[in-house]
ROMI-967112 format. One line per field, with one value per residue (C-alpha): x, y, z; residue in one letter; chain; residue number from 1. Coordinates in steps of 0.1 Angstrom, whole numbers, always signed. Layout:
N
xx = X	...
yy = Y	...
zz = Z	...
aa = a	...
ch = A	...
i = NUM	...
This chain:
433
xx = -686	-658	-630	-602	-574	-536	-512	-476	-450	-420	-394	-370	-335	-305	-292	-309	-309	-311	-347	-358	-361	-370	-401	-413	-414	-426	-454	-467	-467	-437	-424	-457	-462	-427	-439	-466	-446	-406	-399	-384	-383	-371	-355	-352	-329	-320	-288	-285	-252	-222	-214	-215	-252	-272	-278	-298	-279	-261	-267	-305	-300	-282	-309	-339	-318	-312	-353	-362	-338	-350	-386	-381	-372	-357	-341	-331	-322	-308	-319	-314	-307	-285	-291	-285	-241	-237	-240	-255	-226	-199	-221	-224	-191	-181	-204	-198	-234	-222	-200	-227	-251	-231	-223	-261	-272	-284	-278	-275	-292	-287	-316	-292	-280	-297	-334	-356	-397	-420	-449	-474	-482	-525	-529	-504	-507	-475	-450	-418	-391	-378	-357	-370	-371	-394	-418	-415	-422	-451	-463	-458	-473	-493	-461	-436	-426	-414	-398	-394	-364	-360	-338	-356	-346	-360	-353	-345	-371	-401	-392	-390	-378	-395	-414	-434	-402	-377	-395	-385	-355	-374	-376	-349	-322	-336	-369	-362	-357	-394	-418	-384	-409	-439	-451	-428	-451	-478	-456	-438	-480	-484	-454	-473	-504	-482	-465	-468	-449	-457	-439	-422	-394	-379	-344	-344	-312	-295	-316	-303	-321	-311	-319	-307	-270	-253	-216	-193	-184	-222	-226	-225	-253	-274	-270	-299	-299	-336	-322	-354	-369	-406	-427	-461	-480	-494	-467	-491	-495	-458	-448	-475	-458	-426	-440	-450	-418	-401	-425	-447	-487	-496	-505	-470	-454	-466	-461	-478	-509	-511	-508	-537	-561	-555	-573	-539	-538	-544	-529	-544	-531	-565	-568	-535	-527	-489	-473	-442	-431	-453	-455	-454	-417	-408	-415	-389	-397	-366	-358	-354	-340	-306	-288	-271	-236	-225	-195	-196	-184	-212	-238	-274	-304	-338	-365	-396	-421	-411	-383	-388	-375	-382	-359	-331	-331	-325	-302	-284	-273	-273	-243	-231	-221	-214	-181	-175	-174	-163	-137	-126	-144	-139	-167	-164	-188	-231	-256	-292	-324	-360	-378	-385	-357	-347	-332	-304	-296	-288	-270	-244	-238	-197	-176	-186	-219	-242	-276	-296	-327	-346	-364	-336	-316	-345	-352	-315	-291	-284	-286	-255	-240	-236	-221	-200	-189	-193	-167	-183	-219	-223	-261	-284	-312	-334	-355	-329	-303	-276	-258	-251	-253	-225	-206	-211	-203	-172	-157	-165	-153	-125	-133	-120	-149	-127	-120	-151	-151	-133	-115	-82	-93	-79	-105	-135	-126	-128	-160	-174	-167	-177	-215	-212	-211	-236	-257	-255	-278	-267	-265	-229	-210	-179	-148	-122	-131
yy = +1147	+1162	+1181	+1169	+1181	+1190	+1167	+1180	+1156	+1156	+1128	+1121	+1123	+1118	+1086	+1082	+1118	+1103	+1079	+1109	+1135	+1102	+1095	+1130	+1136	+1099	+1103	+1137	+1119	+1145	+1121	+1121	+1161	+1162	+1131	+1153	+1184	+1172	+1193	+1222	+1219	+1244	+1242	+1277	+1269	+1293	+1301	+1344	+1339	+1323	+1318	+1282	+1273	+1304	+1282	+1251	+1219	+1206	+1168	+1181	+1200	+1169	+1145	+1168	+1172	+1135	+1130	+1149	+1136	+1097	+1111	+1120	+1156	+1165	+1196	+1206	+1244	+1252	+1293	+1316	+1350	+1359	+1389	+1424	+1429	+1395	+1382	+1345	+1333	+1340	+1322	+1297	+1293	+1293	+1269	+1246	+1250	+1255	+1222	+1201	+1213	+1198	+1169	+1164	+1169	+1205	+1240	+1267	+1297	+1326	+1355	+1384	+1381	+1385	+1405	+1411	+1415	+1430	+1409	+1431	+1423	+1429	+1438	+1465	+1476	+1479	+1463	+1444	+1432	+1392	+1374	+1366	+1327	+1334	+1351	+1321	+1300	+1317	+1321	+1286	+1271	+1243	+1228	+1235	+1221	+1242	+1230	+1254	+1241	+1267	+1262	+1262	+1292	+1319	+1357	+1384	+1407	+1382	+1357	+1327	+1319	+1290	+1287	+1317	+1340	+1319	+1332	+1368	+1359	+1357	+1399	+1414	+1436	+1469	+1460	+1447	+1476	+1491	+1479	+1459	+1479	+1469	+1461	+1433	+1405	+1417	+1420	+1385	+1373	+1393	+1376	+1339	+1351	+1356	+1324	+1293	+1262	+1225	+1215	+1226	+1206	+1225	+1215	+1212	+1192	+1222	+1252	+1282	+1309	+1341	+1348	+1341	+1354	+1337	+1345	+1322	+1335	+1324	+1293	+1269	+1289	+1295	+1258	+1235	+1204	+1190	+1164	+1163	+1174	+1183	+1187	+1197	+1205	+1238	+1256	+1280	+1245	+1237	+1268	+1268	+1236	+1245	+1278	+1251	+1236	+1267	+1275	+1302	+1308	+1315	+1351	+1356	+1354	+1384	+1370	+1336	+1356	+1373	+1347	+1330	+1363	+1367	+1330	+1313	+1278	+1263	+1280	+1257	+1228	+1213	+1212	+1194	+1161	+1159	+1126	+1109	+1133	+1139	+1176	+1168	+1164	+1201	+1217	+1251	+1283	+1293	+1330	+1353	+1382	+1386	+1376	+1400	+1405	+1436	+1461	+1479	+1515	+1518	+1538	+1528	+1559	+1543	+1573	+1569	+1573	+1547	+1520	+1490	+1455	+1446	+1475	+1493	+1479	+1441	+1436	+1467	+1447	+1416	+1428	+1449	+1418	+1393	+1426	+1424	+1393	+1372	+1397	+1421	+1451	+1482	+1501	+1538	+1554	+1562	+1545	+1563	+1541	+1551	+1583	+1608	+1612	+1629	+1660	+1660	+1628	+1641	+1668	+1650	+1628	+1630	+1615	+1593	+1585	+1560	+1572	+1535	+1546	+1571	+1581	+1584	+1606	+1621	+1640	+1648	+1638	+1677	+1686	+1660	+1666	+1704	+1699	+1665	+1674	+1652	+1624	+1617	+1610	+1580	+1567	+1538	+1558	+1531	+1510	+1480	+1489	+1460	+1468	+1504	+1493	+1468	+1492	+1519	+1494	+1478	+1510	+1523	+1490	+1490	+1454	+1448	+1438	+1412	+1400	+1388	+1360	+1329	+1329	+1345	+1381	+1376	+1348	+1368	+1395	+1370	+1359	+1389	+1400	+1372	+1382	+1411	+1403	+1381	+1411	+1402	+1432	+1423	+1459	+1455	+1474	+1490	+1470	+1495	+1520
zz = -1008	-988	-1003	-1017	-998	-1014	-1010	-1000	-990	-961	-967	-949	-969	-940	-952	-991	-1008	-1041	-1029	-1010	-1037	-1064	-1038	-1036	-1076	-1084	-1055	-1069	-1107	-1118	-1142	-1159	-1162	-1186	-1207	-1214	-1222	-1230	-1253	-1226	-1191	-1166	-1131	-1111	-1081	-1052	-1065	-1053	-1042	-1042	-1004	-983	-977	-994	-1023	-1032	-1027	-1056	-1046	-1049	-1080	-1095	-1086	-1099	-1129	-1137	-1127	-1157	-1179	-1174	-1173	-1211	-1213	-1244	-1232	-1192	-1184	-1151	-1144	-1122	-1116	-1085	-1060	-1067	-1066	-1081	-1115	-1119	-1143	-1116	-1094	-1113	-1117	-1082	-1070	-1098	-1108	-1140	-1146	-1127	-1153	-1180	-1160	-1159	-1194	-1186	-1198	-1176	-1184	-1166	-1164	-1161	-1195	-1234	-1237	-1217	-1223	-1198	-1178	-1158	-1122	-1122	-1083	-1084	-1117	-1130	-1155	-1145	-1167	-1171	-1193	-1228	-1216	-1184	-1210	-1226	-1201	-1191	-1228	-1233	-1200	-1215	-1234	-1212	-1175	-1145	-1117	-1089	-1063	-1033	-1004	-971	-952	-925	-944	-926	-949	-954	-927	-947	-980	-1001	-1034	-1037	-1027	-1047	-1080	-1072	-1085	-1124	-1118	-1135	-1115	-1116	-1113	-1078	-1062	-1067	-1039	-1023	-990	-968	-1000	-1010	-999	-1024	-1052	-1042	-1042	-1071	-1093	-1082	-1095	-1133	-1132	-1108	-1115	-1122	-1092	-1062	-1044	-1014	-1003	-968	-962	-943	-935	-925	-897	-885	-919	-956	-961	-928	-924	-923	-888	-876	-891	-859	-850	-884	-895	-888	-905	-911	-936	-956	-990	-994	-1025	-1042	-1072	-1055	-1041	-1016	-1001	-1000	-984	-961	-944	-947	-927	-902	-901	-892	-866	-884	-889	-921	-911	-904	-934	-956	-989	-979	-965	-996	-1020	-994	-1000	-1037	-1040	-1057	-1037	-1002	-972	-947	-928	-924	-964	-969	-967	-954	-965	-947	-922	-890	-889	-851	-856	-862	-824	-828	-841	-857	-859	-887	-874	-879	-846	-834	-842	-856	-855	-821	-840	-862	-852	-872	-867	-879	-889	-865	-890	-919	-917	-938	-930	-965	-976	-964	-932	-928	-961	-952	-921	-933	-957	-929	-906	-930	-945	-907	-896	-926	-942	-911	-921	-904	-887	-873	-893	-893	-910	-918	-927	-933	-923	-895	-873	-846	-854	-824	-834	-870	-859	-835	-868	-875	-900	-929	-931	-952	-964	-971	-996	-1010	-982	-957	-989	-994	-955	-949	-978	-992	-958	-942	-977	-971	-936	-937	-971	-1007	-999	-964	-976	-992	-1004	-1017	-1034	-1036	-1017	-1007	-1036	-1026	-1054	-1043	-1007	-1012	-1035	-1003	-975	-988	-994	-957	-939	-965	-980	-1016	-1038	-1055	-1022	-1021	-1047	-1039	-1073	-1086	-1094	-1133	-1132	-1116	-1146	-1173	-1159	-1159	-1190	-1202	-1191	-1204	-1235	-1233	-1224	-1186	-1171	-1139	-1112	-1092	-1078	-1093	-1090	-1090	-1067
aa = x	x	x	x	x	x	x	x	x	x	x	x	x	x	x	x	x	x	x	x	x	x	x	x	x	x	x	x	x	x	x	x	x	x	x	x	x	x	x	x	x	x	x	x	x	x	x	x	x	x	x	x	x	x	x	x	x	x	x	x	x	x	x	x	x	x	x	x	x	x	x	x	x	x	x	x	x	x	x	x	x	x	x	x	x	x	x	x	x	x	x	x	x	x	x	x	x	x	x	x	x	x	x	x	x	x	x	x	x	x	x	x	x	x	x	x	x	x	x	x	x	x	x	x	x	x	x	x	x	x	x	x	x	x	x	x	x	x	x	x	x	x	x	x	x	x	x	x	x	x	x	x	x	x	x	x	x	x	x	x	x	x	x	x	x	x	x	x	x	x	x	x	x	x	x	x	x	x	x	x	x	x	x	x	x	x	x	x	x	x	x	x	x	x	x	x	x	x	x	x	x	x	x	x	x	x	x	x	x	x	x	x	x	x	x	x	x	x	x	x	x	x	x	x	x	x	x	x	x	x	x	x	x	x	x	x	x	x	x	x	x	x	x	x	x	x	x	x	x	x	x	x	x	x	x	x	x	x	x	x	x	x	x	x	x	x	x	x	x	x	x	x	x	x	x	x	x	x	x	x	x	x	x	x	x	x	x	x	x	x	x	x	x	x	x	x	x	x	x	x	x	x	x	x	x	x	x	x	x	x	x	x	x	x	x	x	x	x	x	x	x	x	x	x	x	x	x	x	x	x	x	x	x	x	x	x	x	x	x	x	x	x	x	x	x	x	x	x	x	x	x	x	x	x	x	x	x	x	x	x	x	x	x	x	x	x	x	x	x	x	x	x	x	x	x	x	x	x	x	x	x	x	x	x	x	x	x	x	x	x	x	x	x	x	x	x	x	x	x	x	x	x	x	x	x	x	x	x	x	x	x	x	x	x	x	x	x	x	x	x	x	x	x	x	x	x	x	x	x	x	x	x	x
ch = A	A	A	A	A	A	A	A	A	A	A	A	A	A	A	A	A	A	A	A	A	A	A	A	A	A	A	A	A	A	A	A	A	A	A	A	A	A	A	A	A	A	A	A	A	A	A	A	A	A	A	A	A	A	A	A	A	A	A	A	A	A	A	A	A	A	A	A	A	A	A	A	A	A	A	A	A	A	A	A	A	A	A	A	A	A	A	A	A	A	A	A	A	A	A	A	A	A	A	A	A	A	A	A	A	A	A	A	A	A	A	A	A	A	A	A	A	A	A	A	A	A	A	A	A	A	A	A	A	A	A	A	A	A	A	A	A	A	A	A	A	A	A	A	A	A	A	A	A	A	A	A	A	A	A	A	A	A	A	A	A	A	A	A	A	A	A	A	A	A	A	A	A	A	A	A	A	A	A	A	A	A	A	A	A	A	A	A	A	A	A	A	A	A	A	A	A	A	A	A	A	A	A	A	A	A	A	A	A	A	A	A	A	A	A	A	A	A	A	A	A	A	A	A	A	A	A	A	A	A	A	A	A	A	A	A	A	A	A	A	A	A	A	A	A	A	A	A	A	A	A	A	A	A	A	A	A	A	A	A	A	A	A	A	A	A	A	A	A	A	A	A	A	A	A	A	A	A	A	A	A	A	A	A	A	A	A	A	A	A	A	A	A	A	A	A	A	A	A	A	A	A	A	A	A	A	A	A	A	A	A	A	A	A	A	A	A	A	A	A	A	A	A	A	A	A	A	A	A	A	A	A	A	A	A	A	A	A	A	A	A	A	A	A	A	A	A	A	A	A	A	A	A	A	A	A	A	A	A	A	A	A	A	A	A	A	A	A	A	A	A	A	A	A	A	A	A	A	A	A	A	A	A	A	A	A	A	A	A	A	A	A	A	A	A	A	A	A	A	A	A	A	A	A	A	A	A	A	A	A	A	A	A	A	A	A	A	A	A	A	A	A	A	A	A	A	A	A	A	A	A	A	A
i = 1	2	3	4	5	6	7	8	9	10	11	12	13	14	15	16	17	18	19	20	21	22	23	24	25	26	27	28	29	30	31	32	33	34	35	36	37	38	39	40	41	42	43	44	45	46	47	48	49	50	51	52	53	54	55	56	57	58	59	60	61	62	63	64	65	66	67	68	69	70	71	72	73	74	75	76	77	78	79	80	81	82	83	84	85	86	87	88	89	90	91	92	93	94	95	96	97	98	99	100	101	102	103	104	105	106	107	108	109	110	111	112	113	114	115	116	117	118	119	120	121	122	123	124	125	126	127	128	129	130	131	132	133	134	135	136	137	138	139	140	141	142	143	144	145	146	147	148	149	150	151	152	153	154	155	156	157	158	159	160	161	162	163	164	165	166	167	168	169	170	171	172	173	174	175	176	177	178	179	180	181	182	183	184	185	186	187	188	189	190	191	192	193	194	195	196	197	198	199	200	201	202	203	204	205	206	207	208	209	210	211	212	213	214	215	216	217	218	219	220	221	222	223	224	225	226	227	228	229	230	231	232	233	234	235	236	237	238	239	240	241	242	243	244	245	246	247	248	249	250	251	252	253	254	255	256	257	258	259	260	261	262	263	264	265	266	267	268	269	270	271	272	273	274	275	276	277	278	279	280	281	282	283	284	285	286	287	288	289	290	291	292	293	294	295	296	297	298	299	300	301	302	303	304	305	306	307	308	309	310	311	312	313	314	315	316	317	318	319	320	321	322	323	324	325	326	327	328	329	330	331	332	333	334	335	336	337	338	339	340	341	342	343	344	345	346	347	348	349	350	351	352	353	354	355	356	357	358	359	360	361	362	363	364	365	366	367	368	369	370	371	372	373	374	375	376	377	378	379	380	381	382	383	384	385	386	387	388	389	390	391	392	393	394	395	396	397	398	399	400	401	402	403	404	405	406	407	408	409	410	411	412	413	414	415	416	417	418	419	420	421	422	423	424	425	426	427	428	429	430	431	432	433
């Protein structure tokens, strides 16, 4: 009897986004999966951050959101927790994530804020900290449903950004930063093998390349809209055709190649049924690297034994051009990633200087400390620390933080304080230099 193969689904949403996203969850028998547990049901959206096209569409978000309402849930929570240097209720907020919650019978709940437990991670060995709820959740995973809703995107660190990646964002703040290395694809793999949702719908009604954070500046460039949605029950399966849409083997996507070797779902086009769509359709491979646009006066030195895309290296820049391009940062200064350098290269080093990670810190920091002098060093000390990074950067190219937000600064203070005391546990950077 031959196997049964995973059905994923492409449909195409350009002129009925609320039939396309309705087809997908009704096809896949979503609607049956929260009669069965309506009590609670969760939807994680890709919501790290609060500029144009990073996050997961609200039209989606609305329709997945009314979907589980008429399917009988008794209580909807929208989650997420936003990138290192932001905090999720300011997101919220700005994006009017927040207000379309309400609108939509939901409850936001953001992950930065109230306790935390630990979950451990079996193939690396170690504990990492969540929100009390995503303990809960995966306590609770026979009476409770889980919607996972990523944004289709290429990443400049694990070049693509779908289901499996869109959890990282359960992973509180500070436990981000360990293994943020080579070894982020197993801990991404890792996290999937703790906690794997009901469902998976990926918005893919604008998808951005040249990786995840594209300044505004870029956007005619970084913008690519597919105009479709695409969903399934395993989510290996899922991201393994959305790989295929972007024009990537499995094998090239760490995190997808893991999740394939650790045995946690289908990672084979000739296992999965694709519905709707042709896959024949999608002929580009689009990139992930970021493209290249970046202040003339800043000199970056990558060490020649150890520089990690997954780390310091590709957020580092990615903040880098989006403080120059978007808010007229100022360069004239060094930036120094990974480790192993050259010495002379070191040594002709003038000026301010930013140290990004441990490793980098931790081969010449006391050393370009003692000559350059306190003020002129600045430093992330771990692996892809945005929070410092940002804190470091903006300072450098002389870019208000507060500048940042699209939101009278009074406002972006209430906001924040309001987190606070909700026991937001969010890493920023300071606001007042």
């Amino acid at each position: 009897m031959p196997e049964k193969k995973q059905l994923v689904s492409i449909i195409d949403a350009k002129r009925d986004l609320p039939g396309a996203v309705k087809k997908v969850l009704d096809e896949h028998g979503v609607d049956r999966i929260i009669a069965a547990k309506p009590d609670e049901c969760y939807v994680k959206i890709n919501a790290i951050d609060f500029k144009p096209y990073v996050y997961t569409s609200p039209a989606v978000t609305a329709e997945v959101l009314d979907y589980c309402v008429r399917a009988g849930a008794k209580r909807v929570f929208l989650m997420e927790n936003a990138t290192q240097g932001n905090m999720t209720r300011l997101v919220f907020e700005v994006t009017g994530l927040a207000s379309l919650a309400a609108a939509h019978r939901a409850e936001p709940l953001y992950l930065d804020e109230g306790r935390e437990a630990k979950i451990h991670l079996p193939h690396l060995g170690y504990d990492v900290r969540v929100s009390r709820h995503v303990k809960h959740i995966i306590d609770e995973r026979d009476s409770v449903t889980y919607i996972n809703v990523p944004k289709l995107k290429t990443h400049s660190m694990s070049v693509m950004t779908v289901g499996i990646k869109n959890q990282y964002g359960l992973v509180a703040h500070r436990d981000r930063s360990p293994d943020h290395n080579f070894r982020l694809h197993k801990k991404l793999a890792d996290l999937y093998s703790v906690i794997q949702p009901d469902f998976t719908l990926v918005d893919g009604t604008v998808v951005t390349i040249y990786g995840h954070y594209p300044p505004e500046a870029l956007h005619k460039k970084t913008l690519v809209p597919l105009n479709i949605v695409v969903g399934g029950a395993d989510t290996v399966a899922v991201d393994t055709v959305c790989a295929r849409i972007l024009g990537y083997e499995v094998d090239e996507v760490g995190h997808l190649r893991e999740a394939r070797d650790m045995g946690l779902g289908v990672a084979d086009l000739e296992r999965i049924e694709v519905r709707g769509e042709p896959l024949d359709r999608f002929k580009e491979k689009y990139p992930y690297m970021l493209y290249d646009a970046f202040p003339h006066d800043v000199e970056i030195i990558r060490g020649t034994e150890r520089n990690c895309l997954e780390g310091c290296d590709a957020n580092t820049l990615a903040l880098l051009q989006v403080l120059y391009l978007d808010y007229e940062g100022k360069g004239g200064f060094t930036i120094v990633m990974g480790k192993g350098f050259d010495r002379d290269r070191i040594d002709a080093i003038e000026g301010r200087v930013l140290l990004a990670g441990s490793c980098a810190y931790d081969e010449v920091g006391d050393y370009l400390t003692g000559r350059l002098g306190r003020r002129n060093v600045f430093s992330s000390r771990e692996c892809n620390d945005l929070a410092s990074t940002t804190g470091a950067l903006t300072k450098l190219m002389k870019v208000g933080t507060l500048k940042m937000v699209p939101l009278n600064p009074v406002k972006s203070l209430e906001i924040l304080v309001k987190a606070k005391l909700a026991g937001s546990k969010a890493r920023i950077p300071r606001l007042v230099p």
